[in-house]
N, C-alpha and C positions, 0 to 999 in steps of 0.2 A: 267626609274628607279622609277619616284615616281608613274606608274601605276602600277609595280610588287609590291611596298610596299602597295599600297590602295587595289591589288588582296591577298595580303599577310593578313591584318586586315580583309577583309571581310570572308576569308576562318576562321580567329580564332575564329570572333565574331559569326559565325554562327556555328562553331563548339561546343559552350557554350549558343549558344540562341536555337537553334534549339531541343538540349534534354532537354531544360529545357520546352519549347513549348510541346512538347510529354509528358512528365509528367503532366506539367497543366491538358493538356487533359484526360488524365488517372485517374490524382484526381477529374476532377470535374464528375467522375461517381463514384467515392468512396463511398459512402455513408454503414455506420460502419454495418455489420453484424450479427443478430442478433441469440442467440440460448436459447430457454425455451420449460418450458411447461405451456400450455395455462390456463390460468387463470382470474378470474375476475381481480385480481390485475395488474397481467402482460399486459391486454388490458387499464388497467385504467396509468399504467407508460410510454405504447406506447404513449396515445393519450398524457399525460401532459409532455414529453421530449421530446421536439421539436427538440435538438440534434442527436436523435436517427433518424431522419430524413429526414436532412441534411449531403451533403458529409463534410468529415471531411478533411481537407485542409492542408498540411504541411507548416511550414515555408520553400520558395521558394530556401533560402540558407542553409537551415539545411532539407533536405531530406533523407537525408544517417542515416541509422539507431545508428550506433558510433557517429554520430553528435551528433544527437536525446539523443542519451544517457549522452552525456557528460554536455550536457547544462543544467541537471538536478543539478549538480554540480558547473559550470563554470555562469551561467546567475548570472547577483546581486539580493541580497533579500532584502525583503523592511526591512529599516531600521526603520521606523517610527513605528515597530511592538513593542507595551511591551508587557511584562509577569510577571507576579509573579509565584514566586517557592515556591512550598509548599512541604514539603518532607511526606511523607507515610511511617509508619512503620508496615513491612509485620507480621504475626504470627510466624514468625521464627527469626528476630531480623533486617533482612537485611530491606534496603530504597530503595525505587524509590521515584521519584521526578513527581509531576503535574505542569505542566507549562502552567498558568490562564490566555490568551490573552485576555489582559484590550478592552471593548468593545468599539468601536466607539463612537464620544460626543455624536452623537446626537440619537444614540440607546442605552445609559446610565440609559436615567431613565425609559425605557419600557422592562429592565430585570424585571421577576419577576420570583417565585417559579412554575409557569407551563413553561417558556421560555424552548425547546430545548433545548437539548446536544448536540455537538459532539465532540467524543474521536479522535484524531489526533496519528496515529503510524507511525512514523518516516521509513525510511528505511536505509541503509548503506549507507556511513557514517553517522550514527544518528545525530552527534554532527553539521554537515553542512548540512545533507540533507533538501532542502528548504520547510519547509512547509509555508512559511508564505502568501503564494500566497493562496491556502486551507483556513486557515486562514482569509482573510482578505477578501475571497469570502462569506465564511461562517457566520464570524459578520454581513457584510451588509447583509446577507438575516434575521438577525437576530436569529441568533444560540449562545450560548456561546460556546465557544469552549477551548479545556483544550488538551495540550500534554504529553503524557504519555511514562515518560523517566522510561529505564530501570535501575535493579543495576547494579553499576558499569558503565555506559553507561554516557555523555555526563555533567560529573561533579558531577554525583550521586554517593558518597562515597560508597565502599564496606563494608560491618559491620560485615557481616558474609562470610566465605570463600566457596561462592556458588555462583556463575554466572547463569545465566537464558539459557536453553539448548532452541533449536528452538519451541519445543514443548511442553514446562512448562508454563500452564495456570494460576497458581497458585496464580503468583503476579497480572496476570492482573484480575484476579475474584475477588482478595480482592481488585481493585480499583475499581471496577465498584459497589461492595457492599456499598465500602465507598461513591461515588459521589452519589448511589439510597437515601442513610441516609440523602446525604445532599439535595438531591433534590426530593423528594419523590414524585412530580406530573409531575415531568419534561418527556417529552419524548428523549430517549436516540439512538446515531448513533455514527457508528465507520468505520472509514474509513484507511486502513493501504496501504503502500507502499511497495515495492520489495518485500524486507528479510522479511519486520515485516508481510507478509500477511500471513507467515504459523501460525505465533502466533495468529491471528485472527481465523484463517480456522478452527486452533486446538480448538481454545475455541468455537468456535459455534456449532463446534462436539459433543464437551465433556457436553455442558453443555445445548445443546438442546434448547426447548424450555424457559428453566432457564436462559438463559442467560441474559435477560433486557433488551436486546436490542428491537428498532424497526427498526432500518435498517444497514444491514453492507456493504462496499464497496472495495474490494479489487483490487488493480492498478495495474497492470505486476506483476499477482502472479504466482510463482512455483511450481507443485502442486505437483509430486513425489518428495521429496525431495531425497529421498534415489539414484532413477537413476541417479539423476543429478549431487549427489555428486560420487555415484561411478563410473560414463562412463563419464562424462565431465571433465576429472581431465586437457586436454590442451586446455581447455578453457580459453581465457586470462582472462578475465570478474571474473572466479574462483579462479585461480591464484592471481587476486587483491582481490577479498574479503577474500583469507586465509593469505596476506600480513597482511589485515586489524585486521582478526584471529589476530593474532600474536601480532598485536600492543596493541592491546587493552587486551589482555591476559598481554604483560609486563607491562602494568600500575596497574597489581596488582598481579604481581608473587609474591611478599612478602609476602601480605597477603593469598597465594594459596599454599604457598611451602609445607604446612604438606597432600595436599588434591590432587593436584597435579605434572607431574613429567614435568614441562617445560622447561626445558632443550631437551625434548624430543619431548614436543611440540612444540618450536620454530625451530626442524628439521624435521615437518611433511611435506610432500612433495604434498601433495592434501588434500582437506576439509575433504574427509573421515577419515584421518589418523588423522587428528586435533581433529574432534567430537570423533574419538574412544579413543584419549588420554587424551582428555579435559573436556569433558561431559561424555561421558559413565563410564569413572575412578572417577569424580565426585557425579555423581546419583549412584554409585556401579551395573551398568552393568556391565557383563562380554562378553558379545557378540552384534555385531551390529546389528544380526537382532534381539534380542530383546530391542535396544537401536531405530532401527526405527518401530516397534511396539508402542512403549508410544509416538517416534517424529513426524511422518513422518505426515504431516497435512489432507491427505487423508485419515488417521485412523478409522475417527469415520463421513466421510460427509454427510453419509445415514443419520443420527440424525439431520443436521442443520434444526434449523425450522424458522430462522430468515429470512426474505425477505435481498436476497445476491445478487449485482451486482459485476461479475467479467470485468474488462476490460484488454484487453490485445492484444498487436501490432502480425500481423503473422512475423513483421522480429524483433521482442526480441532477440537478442543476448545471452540474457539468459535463458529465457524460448519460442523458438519458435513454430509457429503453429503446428508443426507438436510434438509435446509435452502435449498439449490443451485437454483435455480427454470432448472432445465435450458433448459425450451420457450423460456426468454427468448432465449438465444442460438439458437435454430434458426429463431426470427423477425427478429428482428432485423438488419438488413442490416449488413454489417462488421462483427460482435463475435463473439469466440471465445472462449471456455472452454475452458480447459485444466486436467484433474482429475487427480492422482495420488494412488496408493492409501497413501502415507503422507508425512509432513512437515511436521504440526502446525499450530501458528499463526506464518504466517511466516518457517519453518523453513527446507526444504528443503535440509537442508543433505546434500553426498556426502563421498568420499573419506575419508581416514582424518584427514587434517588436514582439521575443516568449512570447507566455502566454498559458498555458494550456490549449486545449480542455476537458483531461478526469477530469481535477479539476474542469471546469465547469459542464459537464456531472454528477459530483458526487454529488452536491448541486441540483442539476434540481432533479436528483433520490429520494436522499435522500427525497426532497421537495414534489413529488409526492405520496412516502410513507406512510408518517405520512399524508399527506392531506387523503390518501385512509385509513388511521388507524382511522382518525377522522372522518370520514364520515362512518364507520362501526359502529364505537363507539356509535354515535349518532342514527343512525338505530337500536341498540339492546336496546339501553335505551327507545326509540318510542316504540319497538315493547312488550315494558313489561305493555303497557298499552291497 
């Protein structure tokens, strides 16, 4: 009896040791995939991101892409993060909110007026999703770093009866206008999450070379938004974020009821139907393809002239590989893709305690950027003599 129960534990334990063995295997050739076109900059971020490198490792328990995902939600966040909240009022009367992560002691007194930016864009759920890990990488490289909460969005009172549609630049142009005034020699980077990465894509389109930035970062971005909301409608992943729709619409149907019909929208049965009653009734479109004309973040990409890191897992649950409009980066002058073969939506998480691989990857980047901005800089200033 007790050698069938010890044949019985050896067949379990190797039923759960053995694939987990074959994966090791599998990841330690992983090494993240890379897509550009060649450039002095893009040789100069290979050689200084040593991540780009190295295989990229899953946490041993969290492999499964739904894990991956949830734990972007479910891990704790550092508590010991403060902020100050500063409100912004837009040209139109409405508020977003900047939220000023108080910097380390002992990199307190070596802010000064050239000190780096980075803009921090939350993703869904804005109000929970964790940035403070980003955060907390980015002070110790010595960055300030500021979160940029939307109207209506994470305690930001509505003032005017307009919510921010996916691809309304608007408010975040007049924040980056406001932090250039207040920082006038600072070099500036922006780094966005899920959802917020079409509001990034969009503004770097729109606004091209204008835009002030020196480096943008985009994590598990979506990049057609249009197919995704009209062919993915059973998607569960959509399905929770048009729940989320809906929630965040009732926290200010009162003040929307002359602008819109939500009664109609809290029976929208897919994201499409939500944006067509919510935002296009809003902005006064009357039809959706010219509602994903002004949205859709792939509008205007030929125009980005900002040095653009996208990352993104091939098993995304939301936007997977096979979604990825590769050729974009091997045209595009200065944008890289960076693809690994697992890590959800947002994920990325390694080791056995999770912590982000692509949140370190984004400071390495970031970091290599502005070193190759400043070494140009200084090369045209030499070369004027």
């Amino acid at each position: 009896m007790i050698y069938i129960v010890f044949l019985f534990l050896v067949r379990v334990i190797a039923s759960v040791v053995v694939p987990l063995l074959g994966k090791m295997e599998d990841v330690k050739s992983c090494v993240p995939s890379l897509f550009y076109q060649e450039s002095s900059l893009m040789k100069f971020v290979r050689r200084k991101c040593t991540l780009l490198k190295s295989p990229y490792k899953p946490t041993l328990w969290a492999m499964n892409r739904h894990v991956q995902t949830a734990l972007t939600l479910l891990l704790p966040t550092n508590e010991e993060m403060n902020y100050n909240r500063q409100y912004l009022q837009m040209g139109d009367g409405g508020l977003v909110a900047l939220d000023w992560v108080l910097p380390i002691h002992k990199f307190s007194d070596k802010l000064n007026a050239k000190t780096p930016l980075v803009i921090i864009l939350p993703g869904l759920p804005s109000n929970s999703f964790p940035v403070s890990n980003i955060c907390d990488i980015a002070r110790t490289h010595g960055y300030r770093v500021v979160i940029f909460r939307k109207r209506g969005h994470d305690g930001v009172p509505l003032t005017t009866p307009k919510l921010q549609s996916i691809g309304d630049c608007t408010d975040l142009r007049e924040t980056v206008k406001y932090i250039r005034q207040q920082y006038k020699k600072a070099k500036m980077a922006a780094v966005a999450y899920g959802s917020a990465t079409g509001l990034l894509l969009s503004y770097l389109g729109e606004f091209g070379s204008s835009a002030d930035l020196s480096a943008a970062v985009n994590i598990s971005p979506s990049y057609d938004l249009q197919e995704q909301f009209d062919t993915d409608f059973r998607n569960p992943y959509n399905w929770l974020m048009l729940q989320y729709a809906k929630f965040q619409l009732s926290q200010h149907a009162g003040a929307l009821l002359q602008t819109v019909d939500c009664d109609r929208a809290f029976q929208s049965s897919c994201l499409s139907d939500f944006e067509k009653t919510v935002y296009a009734k809003m902005y006064g479109i009357h039809n959706m393809d010219e509602y994903w004309e002004k949205n859709n973040p792939l509008r205007e990409v030929d125009e980005v002239a900002v040095p653009l890191l996208c990352i993104n897992s091939l098993d995304d649950p939301i936007c997977p590989g096979s979604k990825i409009p590769y050729d974009l980066f091997t045209t595009l002058p200065n944008a890289m893709l960076v693809t690994t073969k697992r890590g959800g939506h947002c994920g990325f998480f390694q080791y056995l305690r999770p912590e982000s691989w692509a949140d370190q990857l984004t400071i390495q980047y970031i970091d290599s950027v502005l070193q190759f901005v400043h070494l140009q800089d200084g090369f045209m200033r030499n070369s004027r003599f």
